[in-house]
BAKOL-174142 format. One line per 8 residues: number of its first residue (from 1); their letters; for each residue x, y, z of C-alpha. Coordinates in pm, whole numbers. Layout:
REM BAKOL-174142
NUM) a) X:Y:Z  ... $
//
This chain:
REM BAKOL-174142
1) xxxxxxxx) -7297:4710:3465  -7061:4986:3681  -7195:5160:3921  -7190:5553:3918  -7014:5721:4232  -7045:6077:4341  -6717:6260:4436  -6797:6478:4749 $
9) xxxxxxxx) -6515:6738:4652  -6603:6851:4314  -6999:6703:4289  -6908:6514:3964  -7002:6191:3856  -6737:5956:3835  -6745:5558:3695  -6627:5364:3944 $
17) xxxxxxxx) -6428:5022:3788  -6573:4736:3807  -6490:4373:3861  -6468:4258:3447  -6169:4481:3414  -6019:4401:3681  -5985:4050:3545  -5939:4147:3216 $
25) xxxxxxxx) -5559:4282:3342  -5495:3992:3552  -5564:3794:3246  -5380:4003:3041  -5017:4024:3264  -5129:3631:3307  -5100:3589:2942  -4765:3772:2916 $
33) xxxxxxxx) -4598:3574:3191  -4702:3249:3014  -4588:3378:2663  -4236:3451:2863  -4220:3102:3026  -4291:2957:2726  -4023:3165:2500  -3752:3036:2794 $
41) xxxxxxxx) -3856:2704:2786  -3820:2706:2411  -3465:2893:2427  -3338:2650:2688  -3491:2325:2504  -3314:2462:2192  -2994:2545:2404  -2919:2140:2515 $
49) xxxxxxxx) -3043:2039:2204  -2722:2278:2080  -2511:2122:2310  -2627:1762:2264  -2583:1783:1901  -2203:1916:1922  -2141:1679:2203  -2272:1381:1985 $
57) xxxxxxxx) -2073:1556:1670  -1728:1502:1881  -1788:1204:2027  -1865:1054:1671  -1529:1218:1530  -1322:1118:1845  -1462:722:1771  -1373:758:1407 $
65) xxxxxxxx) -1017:873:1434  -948:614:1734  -1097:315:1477  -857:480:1186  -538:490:1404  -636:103:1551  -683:-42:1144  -342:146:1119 $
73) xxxxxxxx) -130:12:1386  -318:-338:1315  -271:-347:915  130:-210:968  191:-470:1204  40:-744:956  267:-604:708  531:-605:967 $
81) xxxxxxxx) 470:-1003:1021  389:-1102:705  725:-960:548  907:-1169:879  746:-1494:735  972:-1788:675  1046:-1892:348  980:-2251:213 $
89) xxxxxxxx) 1183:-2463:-44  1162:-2791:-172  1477:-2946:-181  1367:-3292:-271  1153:-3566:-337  1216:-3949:-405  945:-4178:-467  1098:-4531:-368 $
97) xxxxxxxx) 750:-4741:-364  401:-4646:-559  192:-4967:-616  -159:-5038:-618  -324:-5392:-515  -523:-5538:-811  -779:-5700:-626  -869:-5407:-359 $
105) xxxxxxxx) -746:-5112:-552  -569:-5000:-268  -259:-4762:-267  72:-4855:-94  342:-4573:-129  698:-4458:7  841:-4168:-66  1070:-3918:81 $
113) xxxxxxxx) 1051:-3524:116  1342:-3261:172  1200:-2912:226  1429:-2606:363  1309:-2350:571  1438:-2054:630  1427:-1706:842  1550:-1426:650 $
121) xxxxxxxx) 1491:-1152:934  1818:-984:1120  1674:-993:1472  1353:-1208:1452  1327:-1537:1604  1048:-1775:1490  847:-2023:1674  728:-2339:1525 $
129) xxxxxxxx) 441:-2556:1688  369:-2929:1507  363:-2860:1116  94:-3049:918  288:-3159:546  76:-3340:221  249:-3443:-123  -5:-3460:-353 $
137) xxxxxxxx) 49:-3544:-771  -210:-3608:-1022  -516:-3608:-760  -327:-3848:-554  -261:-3858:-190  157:-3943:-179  210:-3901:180  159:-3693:474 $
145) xxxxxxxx) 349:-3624:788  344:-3439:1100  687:-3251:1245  751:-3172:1565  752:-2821:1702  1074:-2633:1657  1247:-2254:1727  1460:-2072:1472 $
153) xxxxxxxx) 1719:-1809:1514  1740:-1556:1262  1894:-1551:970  1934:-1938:973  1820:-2269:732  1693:-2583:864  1670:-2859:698  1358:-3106:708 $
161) xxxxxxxx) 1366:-3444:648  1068:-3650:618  1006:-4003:513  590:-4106:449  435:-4405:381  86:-4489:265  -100:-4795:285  -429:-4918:223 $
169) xxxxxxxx) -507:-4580:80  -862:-4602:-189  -733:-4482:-494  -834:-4459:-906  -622:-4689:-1046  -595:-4484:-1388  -472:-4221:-1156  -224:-4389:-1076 $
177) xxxxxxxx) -104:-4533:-1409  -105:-4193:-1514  161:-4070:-1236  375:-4369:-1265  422:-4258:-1677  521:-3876:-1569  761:-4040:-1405  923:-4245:-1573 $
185) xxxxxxxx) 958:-3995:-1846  1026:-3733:-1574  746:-3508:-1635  608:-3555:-1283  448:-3233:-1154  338:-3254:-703  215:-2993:-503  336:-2982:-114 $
193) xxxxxxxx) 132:-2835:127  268:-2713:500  80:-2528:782  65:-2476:1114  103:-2231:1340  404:-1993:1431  495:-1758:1615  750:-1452:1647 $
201) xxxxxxxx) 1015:-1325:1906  1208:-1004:1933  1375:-912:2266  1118:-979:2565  816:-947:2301  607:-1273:2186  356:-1341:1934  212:-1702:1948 $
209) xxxxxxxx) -28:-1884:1767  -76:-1754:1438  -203:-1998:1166  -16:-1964:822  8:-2209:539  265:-2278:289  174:-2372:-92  423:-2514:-315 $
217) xxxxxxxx) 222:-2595:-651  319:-2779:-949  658:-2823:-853  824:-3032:-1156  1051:-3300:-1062  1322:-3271:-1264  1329:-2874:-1137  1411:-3047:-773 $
225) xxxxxxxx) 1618:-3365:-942  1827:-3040:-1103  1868:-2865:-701  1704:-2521:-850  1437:-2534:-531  1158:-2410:-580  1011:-2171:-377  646:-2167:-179 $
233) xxxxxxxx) 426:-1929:-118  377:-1852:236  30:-1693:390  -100:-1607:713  -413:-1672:875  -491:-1909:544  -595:-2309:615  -656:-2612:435 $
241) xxxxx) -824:-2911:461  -605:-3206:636  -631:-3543:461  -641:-3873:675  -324:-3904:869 $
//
């Protein structure tokens, strides 16, 4: 309860304040500085979050447009590569032995390939590391042979030359039979398979390495017996099994 005082001067009674509202406006200014603190906390919590946001916003756009001009560069220099690819003819193909044992079933063959290769690009050298080439006809394994590594100059042909031989190869025998009457009535129909790896050289600049493969299917014999070449199609980065060499 507050006290009454007495003021000497004018003999009036006066209430003197007492100690409840004295904390009642410490609590109150209290109260307010909190509720300040508080709002800046908030204003600078919301401020970084701002900044964190925008900062997050660019970085995100920066990485985009970096990952669009990369696939760019890297899909126009595929193109770039893929249109300097050599270029793959069959020039010929003699079959001088195709027999098959009676007793074992076993194939024994000799034949003889001619392909052409050849570098179309003006300034483009190509590389050649050991080429991997199967005849196949009718589901049967003709030959197979490996070429050593060779370079090309550009705009130049080379010739290859191979001569395979198969023996004691497993084989169906009806297979067979069946080959040996498409040719003799010259309706024989191969496929020649070719890959590798090559690579590409312009000036000081190398490219080693890459794997391609080279698909020449149903070629007809008497289209290569006639010289008309046919061509093969040529991919990179493509592979194929490798029969028993």
């Amino acid at each position: 309860m507050a006290e009454l005082g007495k003021n000497p001067s004018t003999g009036c009674f006066h209430k003197q304040p007492g100690r409840s509202a004295d904390a009642s406006s410490t609590n109150h200014y209290s109260g307010l500085s909190d509720i300040d603190s508080n709002n800046m906390d908030y204003r600078d919590k919301t401020r970084c979050h701002r900044c964190c946001s925008t900062f997050c916003v660019w970085s995100c756009l920066s990485l985009f447009i970096l990952i669009l001009i990369f696939l760019f560069i890297a899909i126009s220099y595929l193109i770039f590569l893929q249109v300097g690819l050599p270029q793959f003819n069959v020039r010929s193909l003699n079959i001088t032995k195709l027999e098959v044992d009676n007793n074992s079933e076993q194939l024994h063959a000799i034949i003889s390939l001619g392909i052409r290769v050849s570098n179309k690009n003006e300034k483009m050298e190509i590389l050649y590391g050991p080429l991997f080439v199967d005849v196949i006809s009718e589901e049967v394994a003709l030959g197979n042979a490996i070429v050593e590594g060779f370079s090309q100059k550009a705009q130049n042909d080379t010739n290859l030359d191979m001569q395979m031989t198969i023996s004691n190869a497993k084989v169906d025998r009806d297979a067979v039979e069946s080959l040996k009457s498409d040719i003799d009535s010259k309706e024989m129909v191969f496929d020649v398979y070719v890959g590798g790896h090559i690579g590409f050289k312009i000036g000081s600049m190398h490219m080693t390495n890459v794997p391609f493969l080279s698909s020449c299917h149903e070629i007809k014999q008497m289209d290569v017996d006639f010289g008309r070449r046919p061509a093969c199609d040529v991919k990179m980065f493509s592979f194929r099994l490798i029969s028993n060499r």
